[in-house]
N, C-alpha and C positions, 0 to 999 in steps of 0.2 A: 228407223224411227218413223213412227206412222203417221198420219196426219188424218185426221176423219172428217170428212166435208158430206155435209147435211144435200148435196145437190149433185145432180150428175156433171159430167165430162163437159168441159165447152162454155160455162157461162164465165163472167168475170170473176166471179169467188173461185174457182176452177183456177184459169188461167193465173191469177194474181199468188194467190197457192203453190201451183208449182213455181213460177219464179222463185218466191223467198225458198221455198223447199231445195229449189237448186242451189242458191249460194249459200245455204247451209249446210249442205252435203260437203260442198266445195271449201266452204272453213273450219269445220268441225272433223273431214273425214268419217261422220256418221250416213249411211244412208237415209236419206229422210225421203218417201216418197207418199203419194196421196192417197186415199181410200175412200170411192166416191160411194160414200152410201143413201142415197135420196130416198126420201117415205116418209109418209104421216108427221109434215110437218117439221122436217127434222129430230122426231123421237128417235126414229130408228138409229141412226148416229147418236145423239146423246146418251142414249141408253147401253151403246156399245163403248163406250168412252167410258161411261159410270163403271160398267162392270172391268173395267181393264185395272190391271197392278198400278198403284203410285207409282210407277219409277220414273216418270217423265219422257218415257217411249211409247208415249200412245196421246195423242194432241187432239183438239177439238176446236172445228171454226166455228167460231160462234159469233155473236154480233147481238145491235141493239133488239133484235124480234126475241132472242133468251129473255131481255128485259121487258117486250112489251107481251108476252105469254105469260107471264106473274100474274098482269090483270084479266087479259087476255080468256084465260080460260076458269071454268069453275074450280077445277082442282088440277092445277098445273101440273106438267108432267113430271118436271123437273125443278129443283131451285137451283137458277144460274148462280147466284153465292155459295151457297153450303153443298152443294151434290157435285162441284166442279171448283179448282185450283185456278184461278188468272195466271195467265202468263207474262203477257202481253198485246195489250193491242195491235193491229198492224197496218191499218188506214181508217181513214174517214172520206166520207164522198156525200157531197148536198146534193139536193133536191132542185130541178128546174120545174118550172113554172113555165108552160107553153100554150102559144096558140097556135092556128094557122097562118101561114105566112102575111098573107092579106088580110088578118083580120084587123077591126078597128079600133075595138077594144085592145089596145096592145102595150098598155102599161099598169102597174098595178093600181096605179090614180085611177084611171077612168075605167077599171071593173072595179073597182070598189063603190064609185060615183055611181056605174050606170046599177051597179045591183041595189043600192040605197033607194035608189029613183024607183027601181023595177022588183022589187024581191020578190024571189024564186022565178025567172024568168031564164037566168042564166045557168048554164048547165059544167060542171064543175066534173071532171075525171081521175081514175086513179084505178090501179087492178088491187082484188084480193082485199076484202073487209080484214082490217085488223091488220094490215102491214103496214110499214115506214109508209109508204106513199099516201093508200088511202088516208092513215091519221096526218099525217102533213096538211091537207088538203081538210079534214076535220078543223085543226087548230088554224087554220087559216082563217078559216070562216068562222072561228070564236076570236081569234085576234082583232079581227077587222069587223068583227060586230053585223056580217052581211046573214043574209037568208041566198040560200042556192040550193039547186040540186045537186046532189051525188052520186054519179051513177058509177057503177065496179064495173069490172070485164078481170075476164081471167088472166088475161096476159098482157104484152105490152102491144102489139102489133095489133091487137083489137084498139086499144086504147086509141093509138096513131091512128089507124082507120077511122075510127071515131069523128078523130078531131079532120081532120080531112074531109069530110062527109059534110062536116058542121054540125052531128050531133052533139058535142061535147067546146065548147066554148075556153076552157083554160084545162089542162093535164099536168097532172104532178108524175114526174118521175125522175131516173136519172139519166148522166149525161151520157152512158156508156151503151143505155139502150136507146137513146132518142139523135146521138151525132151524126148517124147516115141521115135522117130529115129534115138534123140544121144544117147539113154540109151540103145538102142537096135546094136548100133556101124553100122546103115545103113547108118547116115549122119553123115558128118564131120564138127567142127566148125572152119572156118580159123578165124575170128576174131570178135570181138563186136565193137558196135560203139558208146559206152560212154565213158566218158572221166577217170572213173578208172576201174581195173580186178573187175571182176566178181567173186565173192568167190563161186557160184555154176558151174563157170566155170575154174578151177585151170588153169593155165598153159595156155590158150587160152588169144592170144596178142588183143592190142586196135588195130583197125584201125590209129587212131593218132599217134600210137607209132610204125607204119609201113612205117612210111616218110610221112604223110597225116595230119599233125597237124590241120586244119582246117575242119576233118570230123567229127564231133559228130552229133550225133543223139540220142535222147533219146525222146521219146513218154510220154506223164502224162496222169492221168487225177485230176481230184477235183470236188468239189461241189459249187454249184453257186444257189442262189436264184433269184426270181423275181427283174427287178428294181427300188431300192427306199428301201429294208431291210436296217432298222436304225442301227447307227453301235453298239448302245450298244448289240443289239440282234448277229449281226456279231461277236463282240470280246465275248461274250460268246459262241457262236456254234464253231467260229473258235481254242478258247483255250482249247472245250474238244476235239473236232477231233486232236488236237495236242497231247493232255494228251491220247488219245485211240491210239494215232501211235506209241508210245516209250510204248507202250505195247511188254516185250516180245515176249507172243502167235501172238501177229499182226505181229510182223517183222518175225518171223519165218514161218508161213503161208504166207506171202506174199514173202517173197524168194523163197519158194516152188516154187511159182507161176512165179518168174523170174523178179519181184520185188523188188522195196529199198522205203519204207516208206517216203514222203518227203513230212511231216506238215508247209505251209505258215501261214501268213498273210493275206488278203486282200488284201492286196496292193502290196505283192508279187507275188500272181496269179494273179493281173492285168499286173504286167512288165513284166511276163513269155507270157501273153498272146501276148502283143504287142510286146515280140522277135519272138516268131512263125507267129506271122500273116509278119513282114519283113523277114524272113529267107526264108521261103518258097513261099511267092510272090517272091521270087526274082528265086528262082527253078522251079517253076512253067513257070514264063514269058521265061524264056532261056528256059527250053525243049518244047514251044512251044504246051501245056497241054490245048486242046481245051477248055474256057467257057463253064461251063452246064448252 
């Protein structure tokens, strides 16, 4: 049984993949292993995924960027509802909010205070227009009613260098790619942006619980088949991916990773999907996020 991952070997969607993939194998007796196919965005996998048999032997990781490509582009490549089967979710993971270690500015009160005082003075981060981060880092500064800059970098390690330099004043990303520079005390966490604390992050307050009750952000991804998978096939793939997430070794390895386990439904990863695809059309159309 296949598993088609929109990214190469090595990153967190990678690693967290084959986990569940292994104790799937391991409950089911089914070979389940991964199929790295990275390109254009993730078409290249979608599109190998669309054209596979319903039988529920051919998987697809996909996540909230399915939802925010609906608005995202002129004529989307794909429709994450109808071209694609939910399966199930299989984590969620927020968004930190960083500075540098010493910097002053180092809660979300006083950049919101000194940017009121100062707008556009302070310089705001995030890689790759149109992903989870950049738009996080969008609706921040429509929640909080601030002017800033926004500046993109391709990757994360520019981003980091950025903020280190002092070009970049606050960085949106996540915890998975930013823990070597809070473990090393170079970067600061002002806050997260889900809706409860973070047990790998003691002490470090919500965004919502800083006067912003309407910032949440949190990223997933899940699995999705061709569509047209019959649902008896769906409630058994979906009830063991549930039974492999309330696996201790999984919830432990995946908090490592700056992860919370979050096994759906079917019909749950469909409603998650159509909250993403309105939350972030509606971010996108206000910051004015050119059509690709």
């Amino acid at each position: 049984m296949r598993i088609v991952l929109p990214y190469g070997p090595g990153g967190v969607a990678d690693v967290t993949s084959r986990l569940v993939a292994q104790k799937l194998s391991e409950r089911t007796g089914q070979n389940f292993f991964i199929d790295n196919r990275p390109g254009a965005g993730g078409i290249v996998a979608a599109k190998l995924v669309m054209a596979a048999p319903p039988d529920g032997y051919t998987l697809f990781l996909t996540g909230n960027g399915s939802a925010i490509n609906e608005s995202l582009f002129k004529k989307p490549p794909y429709n994450a509802l109808t071209d694609f089967t939910s399966v199930s979710m299989l984590a969620e993971f927020e968004m930190l909010l960083v500075t540098k270690a010493d910097a002053k500015l180092d809660t979300v009160a006083k950049i919101v205070a000194y940017a009121k005082e100062h707008p556009g003075k302070l310089n705001f981060g995030a890689i790759n227009v149109g992903s989870t981060q950049n738009l996080s880092a969008e609706l921040f500064r429509m929640t909080t009613g601030i002017k800033t800059a926004l500046i993109t970098y391709r990757t994360t390690p520019e981003l980091v260098t950025a903020l280190l330099r002092g070009d970049v004043d606050v960085g949106f990303d996540y915890l998975a790619a930013l823990r070597p520079m809070i473990t090393a005390k170079k970067l600061h966490v002002i806050a997260t942006s889900g809706d409860h604390p973070d047990p790998q992050l003691p002490g470090v307050p919500l965004v919502k619980d800083s006067g912003y009750p309407d910032y949440v952000v949190t990223s997933w991804n899940g699995l999705s088949g061709p569509a047209g998978v019959p649902k008896n096939v769906l409630g058994k793939l979906s009830s063991e991916i549930s039974a492999v997430l309330k696996l201790p070794e999984i919830k432990d390895k995946m908090a490592a990773l700056g992860m919370e386990p979050r096994p759906t439904t079917p019909e749950q990863m469909d409603d998650r999907i159509k909250h993403d695809i309105a939350k972030w059309r509606v971010v996108i159309d206000k910051a004015g996020i050119p059509k690709q």
